[in-house]
N, C-alpha and C positions, 0 to 999 in steps of 0.2 A: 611594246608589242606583246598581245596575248602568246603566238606562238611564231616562231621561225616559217615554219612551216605547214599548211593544212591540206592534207589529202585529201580528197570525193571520189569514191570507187569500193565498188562490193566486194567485200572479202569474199572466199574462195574455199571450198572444202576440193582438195584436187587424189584422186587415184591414178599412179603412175605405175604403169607398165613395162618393166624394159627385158631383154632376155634372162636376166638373171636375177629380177628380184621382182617383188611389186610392195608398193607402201602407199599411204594416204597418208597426207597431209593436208596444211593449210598454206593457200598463197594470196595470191591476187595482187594488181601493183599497189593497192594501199598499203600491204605488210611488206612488201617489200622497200619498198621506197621510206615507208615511216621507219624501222627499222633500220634502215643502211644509214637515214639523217642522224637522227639518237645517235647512233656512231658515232657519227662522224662532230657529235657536240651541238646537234640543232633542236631546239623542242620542236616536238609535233602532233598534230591533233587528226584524227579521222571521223571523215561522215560517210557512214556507211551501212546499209542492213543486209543482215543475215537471217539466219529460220532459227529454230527452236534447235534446230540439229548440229547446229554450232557448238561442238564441245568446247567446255569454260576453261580444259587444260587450254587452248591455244588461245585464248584472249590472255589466260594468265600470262603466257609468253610473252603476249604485245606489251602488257601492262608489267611483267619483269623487267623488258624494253625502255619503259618510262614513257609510250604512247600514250594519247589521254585516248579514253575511248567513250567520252561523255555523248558522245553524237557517234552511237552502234547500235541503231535500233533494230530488234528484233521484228521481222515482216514475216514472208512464208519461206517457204522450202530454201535454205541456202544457193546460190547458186554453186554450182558442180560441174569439175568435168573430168574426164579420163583420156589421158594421155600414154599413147601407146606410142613406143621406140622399136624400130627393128635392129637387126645387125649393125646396120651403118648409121645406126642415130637420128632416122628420119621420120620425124614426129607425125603422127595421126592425133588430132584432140576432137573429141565427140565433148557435147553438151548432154548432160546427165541433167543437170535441174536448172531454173532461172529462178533469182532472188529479183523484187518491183525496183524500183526506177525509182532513183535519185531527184525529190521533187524542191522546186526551189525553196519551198517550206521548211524542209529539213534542215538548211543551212541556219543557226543561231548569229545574231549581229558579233558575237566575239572572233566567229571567225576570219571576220574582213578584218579584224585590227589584227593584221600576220604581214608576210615579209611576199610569203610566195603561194599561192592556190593553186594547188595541183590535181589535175583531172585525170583518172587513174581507171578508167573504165574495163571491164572485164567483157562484158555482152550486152550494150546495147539498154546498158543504167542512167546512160548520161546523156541530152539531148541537148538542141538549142537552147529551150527554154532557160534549162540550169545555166548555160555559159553566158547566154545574153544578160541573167538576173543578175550572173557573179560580177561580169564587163560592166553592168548599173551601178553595183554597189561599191565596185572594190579599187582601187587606186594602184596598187600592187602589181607586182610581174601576175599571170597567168601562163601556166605553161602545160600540157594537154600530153599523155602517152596515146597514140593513133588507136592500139589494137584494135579496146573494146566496143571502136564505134562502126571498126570496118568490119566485122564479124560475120556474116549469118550462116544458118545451115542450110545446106546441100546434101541431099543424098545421105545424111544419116550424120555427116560429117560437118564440121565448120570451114567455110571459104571465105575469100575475102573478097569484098564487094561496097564500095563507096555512098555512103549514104546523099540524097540528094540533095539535102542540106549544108555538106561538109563546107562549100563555101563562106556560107554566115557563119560557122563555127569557127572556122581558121581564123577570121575576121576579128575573133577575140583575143585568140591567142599570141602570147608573146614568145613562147619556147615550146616545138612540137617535138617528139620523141616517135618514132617510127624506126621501123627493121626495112631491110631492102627489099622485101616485099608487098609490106603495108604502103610504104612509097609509091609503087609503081600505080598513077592515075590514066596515064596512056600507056598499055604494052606493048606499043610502035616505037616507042620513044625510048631511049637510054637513060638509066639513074641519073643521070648530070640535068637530064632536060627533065625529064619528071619535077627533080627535087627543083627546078627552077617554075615549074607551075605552078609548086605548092610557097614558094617566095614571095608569089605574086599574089597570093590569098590572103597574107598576113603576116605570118610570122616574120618574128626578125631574125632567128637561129634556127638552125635544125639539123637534129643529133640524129644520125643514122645508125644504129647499133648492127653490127658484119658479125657477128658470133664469135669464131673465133680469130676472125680477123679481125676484130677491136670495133673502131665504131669511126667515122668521119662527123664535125660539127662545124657547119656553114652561120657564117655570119656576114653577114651582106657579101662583097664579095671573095670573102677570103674563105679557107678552106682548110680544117688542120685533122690529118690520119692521126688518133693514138692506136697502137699496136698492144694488144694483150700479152705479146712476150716482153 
């Protein structure tokens, strides 16, 4: 195996906001998730583009990490955003900049010889196209984080709104990653029954991340709560 694992998701320049301090950094689920793998003992690779405004300290960082960052093409303006916290930690995030879209071209043949492909979308980089090329090419688990495909903006703001494709995209995936609110596809319906329409799309797991209430991870029919305390 080339790598353990390979990321697809646009790095991130992020300015946070909260009452008592403000910093810029870098995130996005590529750094994170490559990042917490290396950790944890996995190699890992990234396809990803950023802009000219991507400072080289925070690649150094990835690459401290032991990321391979062979597929981080430079495109336009990084995408960006700013995230504002009030008193009780209830996040506002604005989009500041969009970085282009994840084209199936950019994927090199090394990275189907991996274990796992993970789709790590930020805003709206990752489409059918890429999941269907990757479900042609690749033999391996695929497993998709929701966010960045339920994304758009409203009123200055990002909302979250189901793209009308997500069904042939579920269709590829084997392990979906979603928060209790990226879940919710009927807002008539209760988290139990939602996460049971998104079962029926595809996946065979699906990890709901509760913040501080840890996360729930459904597999066919079983169900197990871990708790963050």
């Amino acid at each position: 195996m080339y790598f353990d694992l390979a990321v697809i998701g646009n790095l991130t320049l992020d300015h946070i906001v909260t009452p008592f301090t403000e910093i810029n950094t870098f995130g996005g689920t590529a750094a994170y998730t490559s990042i917490t793998a290396r950790r944890l003992g996995s190699s890992v690779g990234i396809v990803s583009k950023i802009g000219s405004d991507f400072p080289q300290t925070y690649l150094n960082q990835l690459r401290k990490e032991d990321v391979d960052l062979y597929c981080v093409e430079v495109s336009n303006a990084t995408t960006q955003f700013e995230l504002v916290y009030d008193h009780n930690w209830n996040r506002r995030l604005k989009l500041k900049a969009q970085c282009a879209k994840i084209l199936p071209e950019d994927i090199p043949k090394k990275f189907f010889d991996t274990k796992i492909i993970h789709f790590g979308p930020v805003f709206q980089e990752i489409d059918y196209r890429i999941v269907s090329f990757v479900k042609d090419n690749f033999t391996g688990e695929i497993s998709l984080s929701l966010q960045g495909l339920v994304r758009v903006v409203k009123n200055d703001t990002i909302e979250i709104s189901h793209p009308s494709d997500l069904d042939r995209i579920l269709e590829a995936v084997d392990i979906l990653f979603a928060n209790e609110t990226e879940i919710i596809f009927d807002p008539s319906k209760e988290l139990n029954q939602n996460i049971e329409i998104f079962k029926k799309l595809g996946p065979k797991i699906i990890i709901i991340t509760l913040g501080k209430k840890g996360s729930i991870i459904f597999s066919g029919d079983d169900s197990f709560h871990y708790s963050t305390s």
